[in-house]
N, C-alpha and C positions, 0 to 999 in steps of 0.2 A: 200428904194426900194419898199416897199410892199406902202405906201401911192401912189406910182407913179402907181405900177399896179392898183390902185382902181381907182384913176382920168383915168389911162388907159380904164379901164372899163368902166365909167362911160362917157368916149367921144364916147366911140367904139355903146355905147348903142344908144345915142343919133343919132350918123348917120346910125346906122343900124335901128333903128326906121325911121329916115327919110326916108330910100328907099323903107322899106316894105310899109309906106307910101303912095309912090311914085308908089309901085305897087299895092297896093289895088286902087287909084286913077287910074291906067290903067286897071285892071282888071274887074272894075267896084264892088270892094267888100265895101260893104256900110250899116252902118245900120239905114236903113230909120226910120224917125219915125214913129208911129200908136198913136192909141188913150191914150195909155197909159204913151207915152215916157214923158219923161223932157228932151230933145233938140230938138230945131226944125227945124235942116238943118240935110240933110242926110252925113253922117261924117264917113269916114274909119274906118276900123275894123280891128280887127288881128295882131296889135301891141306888143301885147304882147309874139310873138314867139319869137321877139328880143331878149326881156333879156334872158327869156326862156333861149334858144341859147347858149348866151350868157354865161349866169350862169354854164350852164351842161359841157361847155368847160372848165370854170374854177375852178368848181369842180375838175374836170378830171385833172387840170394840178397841184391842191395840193393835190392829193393823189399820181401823179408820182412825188412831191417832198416829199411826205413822212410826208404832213403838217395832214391829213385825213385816216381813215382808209379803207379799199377796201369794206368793211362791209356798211360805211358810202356810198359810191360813189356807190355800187351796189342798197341802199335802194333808192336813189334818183335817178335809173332808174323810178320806179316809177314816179315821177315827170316828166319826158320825156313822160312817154305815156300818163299822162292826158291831156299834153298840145299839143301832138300829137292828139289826141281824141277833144281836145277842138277846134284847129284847123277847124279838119271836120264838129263841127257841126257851127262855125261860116260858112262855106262853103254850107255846106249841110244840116243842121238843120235833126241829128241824133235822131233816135227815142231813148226816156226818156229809155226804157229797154236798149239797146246797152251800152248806154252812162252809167249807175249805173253799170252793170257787169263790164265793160272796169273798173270803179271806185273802186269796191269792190276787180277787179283782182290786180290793181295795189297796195293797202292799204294792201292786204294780202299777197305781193311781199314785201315791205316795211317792213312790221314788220318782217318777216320771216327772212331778213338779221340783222333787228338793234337784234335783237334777244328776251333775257329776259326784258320785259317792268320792271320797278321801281315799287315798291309798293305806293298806294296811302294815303296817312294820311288824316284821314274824323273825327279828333279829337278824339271821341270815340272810333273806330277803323279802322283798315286798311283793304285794298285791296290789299291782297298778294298772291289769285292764281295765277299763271302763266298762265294757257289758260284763264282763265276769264279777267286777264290784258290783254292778246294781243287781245281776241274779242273788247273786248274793244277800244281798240287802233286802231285794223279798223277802225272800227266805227267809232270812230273818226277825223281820217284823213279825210273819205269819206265825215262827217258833217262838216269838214269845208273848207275843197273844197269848197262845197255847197252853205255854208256860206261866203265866200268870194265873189261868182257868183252875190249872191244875193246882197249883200253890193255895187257890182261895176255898181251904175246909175244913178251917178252925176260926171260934170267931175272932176277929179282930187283925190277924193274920198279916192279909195281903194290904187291908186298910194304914197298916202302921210302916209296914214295906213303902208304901209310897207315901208316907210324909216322911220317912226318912230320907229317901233316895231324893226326894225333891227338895227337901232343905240343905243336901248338901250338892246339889246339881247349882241351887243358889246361888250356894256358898262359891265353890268352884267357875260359875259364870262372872260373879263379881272381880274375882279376882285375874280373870281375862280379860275382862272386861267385852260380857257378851251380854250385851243387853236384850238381844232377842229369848234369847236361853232363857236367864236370867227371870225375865217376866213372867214368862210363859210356865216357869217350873211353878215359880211362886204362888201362880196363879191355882195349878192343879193343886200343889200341897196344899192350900187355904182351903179349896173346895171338898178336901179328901180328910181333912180335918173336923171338917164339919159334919159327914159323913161316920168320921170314926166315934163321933159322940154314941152313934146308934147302934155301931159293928161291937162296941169294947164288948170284953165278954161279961155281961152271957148277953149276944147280941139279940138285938128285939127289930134288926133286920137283916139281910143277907143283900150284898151288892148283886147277885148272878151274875149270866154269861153276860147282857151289858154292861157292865161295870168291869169286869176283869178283864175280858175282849180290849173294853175301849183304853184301860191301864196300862196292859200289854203294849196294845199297839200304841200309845201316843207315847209313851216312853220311849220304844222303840225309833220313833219320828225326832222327839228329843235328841237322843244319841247323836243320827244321819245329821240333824241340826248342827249341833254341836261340831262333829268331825267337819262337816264345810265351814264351818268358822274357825278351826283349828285352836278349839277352848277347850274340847277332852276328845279323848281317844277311846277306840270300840275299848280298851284295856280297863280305861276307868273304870267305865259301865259295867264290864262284866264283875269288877270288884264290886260297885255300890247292889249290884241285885245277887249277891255271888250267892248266899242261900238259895235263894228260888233257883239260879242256874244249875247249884251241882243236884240239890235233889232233884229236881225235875227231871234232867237229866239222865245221871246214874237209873234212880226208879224207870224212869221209859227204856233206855238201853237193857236193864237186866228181864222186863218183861217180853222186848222185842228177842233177846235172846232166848227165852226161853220156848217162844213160840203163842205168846199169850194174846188175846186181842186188847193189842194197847189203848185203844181208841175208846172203849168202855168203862165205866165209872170201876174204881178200884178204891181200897183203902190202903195204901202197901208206901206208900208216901213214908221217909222220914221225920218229919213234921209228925204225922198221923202216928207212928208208932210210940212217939217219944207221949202226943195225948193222952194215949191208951195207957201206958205206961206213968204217968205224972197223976193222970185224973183230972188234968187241968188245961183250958185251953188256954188262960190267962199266963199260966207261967210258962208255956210253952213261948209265947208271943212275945213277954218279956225275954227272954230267954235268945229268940234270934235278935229282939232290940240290941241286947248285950254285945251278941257277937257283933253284928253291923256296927256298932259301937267304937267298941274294943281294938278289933279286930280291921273289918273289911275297910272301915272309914280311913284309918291312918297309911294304909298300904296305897288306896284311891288315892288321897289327900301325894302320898310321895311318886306315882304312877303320874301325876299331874306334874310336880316341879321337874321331874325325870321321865321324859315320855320317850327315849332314846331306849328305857328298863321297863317300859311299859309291862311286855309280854311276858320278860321275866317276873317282877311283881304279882301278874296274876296267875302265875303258874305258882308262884311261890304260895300267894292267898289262899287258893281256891281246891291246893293238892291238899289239903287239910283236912276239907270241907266232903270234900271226895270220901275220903278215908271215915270221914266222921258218917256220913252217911251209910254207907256199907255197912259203919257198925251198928247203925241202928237198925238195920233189916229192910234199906229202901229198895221197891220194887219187890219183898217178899211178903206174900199174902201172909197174913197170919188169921188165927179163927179168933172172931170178936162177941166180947161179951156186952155187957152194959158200957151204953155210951158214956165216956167220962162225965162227969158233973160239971158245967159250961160256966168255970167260976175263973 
């Protein structure tokens, strides 16, 4: 029954993707390129309300089967209003102040329901104030909102990021046996899948800041989940998203060191240069599959039976990842020619 509701979800996604589609193509919502893009035809936007949608209804329908807590299903209001917010500024390109309050309201909506944050293990010792964990855990949510916005500018990208992360959040809730988790991930990977029919490249829609906004933060809510049921640890998480972490990252701190305004559209992204570089957004996409694969999945996977090495494991992970960035040029503008070809 429940595999059928997921395939259900995951058809319902793809035609509801198709018509929003089908009306940004009538409404004329488009995101053109500029000098900075990597596509070079102007291609719909706002696809990602779908799953959105989607998801917040069927949240909503396993907490009236008693699968979710109300605690759970009131924190991912929050995720309604960024991608509510995301919405307007794919529409209406919201001033950066609006848009970070709307973020910070929803992130301190959020915590306030999931309640007391988990304490953090940093080896030598922990983080176990209560207000210091839930500033924290804003904060949080809010960076990686952010952090997903930014990761989403190649096609297929961020779409394939979260069916990854959420079949092995799955995989990992089953085996704690967290069935809140567990559904809940299930549910977004099926909706995000149906979704990626449309993103694979050369994508013929773009999720925008709804969809990436709303990834960011329910992922985020996921994690805070997780950690109060004591089925994964911030450690895991930050290995199953460990791509989007380091570049994001690394490229925001070397532009904030430099003095740049980070908050403005850029192409200087790892990801981005490796595009520019390949000619291809497809084997770029493949190409972080591989790593998450390979790589972040197995370290996560032992960061779960060992959560005492957590912190070590993702320092281990993730200093790689670091290095590998850097060498691509993340966070350094470089001057761009033709957009790569979106194959």
């Amino acid at each position: 029954m429940f595999l059928a509701i997921l395939a259900g979800l995951a058809l319902a996604s793809f035609l509801l993707t198709g018509a929003v589609r089908r009306c940004a193509l009538r409404i004329g919502l488009f995101d053109v390129p500029v000098a900075r893009s990597l596509h070079e035809h102007a291609t719909p936007v706002g696809g990602g309300i779908a799953f959105a949608a989607l998801f917040l209804v069927f949240a909503g329908g396993c907490w009236w089967a008693g699968v979710i807590p109300g605690k759970a299903l009131l924190a991912l209001g929050g995720s309604g209003l960024v991608a509510a917010v995301g919405l307007c500024d794919d529409l209406w390109k919201l001033p950066l102040g609006w848009r970070l309050a709307t973020q910070f309201a929803a992130a301190i909506w959020a915590v306030f329901w999931l309640g007391a944050v988990a304490p953090v293990d940093l080896l030598l010792f922990e983080i176990g104030d209560r207000w210091l964990l839930q500033a924290l855990a804003a904060f949080a949510l809010v960076w990686l909102l952010n952090l997903y916005n930014f990761m989403d500018g190649i096609d297929g990208l961020a779409a394939s990021e979260l069916v990854f992360v959420n079949a092995m959040a799955v995989l990992f809730a089953v085996l704690a046996d967290d069935a809140a988790l567990g559904v809940l991930s299930a549910g977004l990977g099926a909706t995000g899948l149906g979704f990626l029919f449309w993103n694979w490249p050369p994508a013929r829609i773009f999720m925008g800041d709804a969809g990436s906004n709303f990834l960011g933060f329910t992922l985020g809510v996921f994690a805070l989940l997780s950690m109060a049921h004591g089925s994964m640890s911030v450690w895991t998480w930050l290995l199953l998203l460990g791509v989007f972490v380091t570049d994001a990252s690394v490229t925001l701190l070397r532009r904030i060191a430099r003095g740049e305004r980070w908050f403005e559209g850029h192409c200087c992204h790892a990801y981005q240069h490796m595009a520019l570089r390949w000619g291809s957004h497809r084997r770029v996409t493949l190409a972080v599959l591989a790593l998450n694969g390979c790589w972040l999945a197995p370290l996560a996977w032992w960061s779960l039976l060992h959560p005492q090495w957590g912190m070590a494991l993702a320092l281990a992970g993730l200093a790689p990842l670091v290095l590998l960035s850097l060498r691509l040029g993340a966070g350094v503008e470089r001057k761009l020619g033709a957009a790569p070809r979106q194959s």
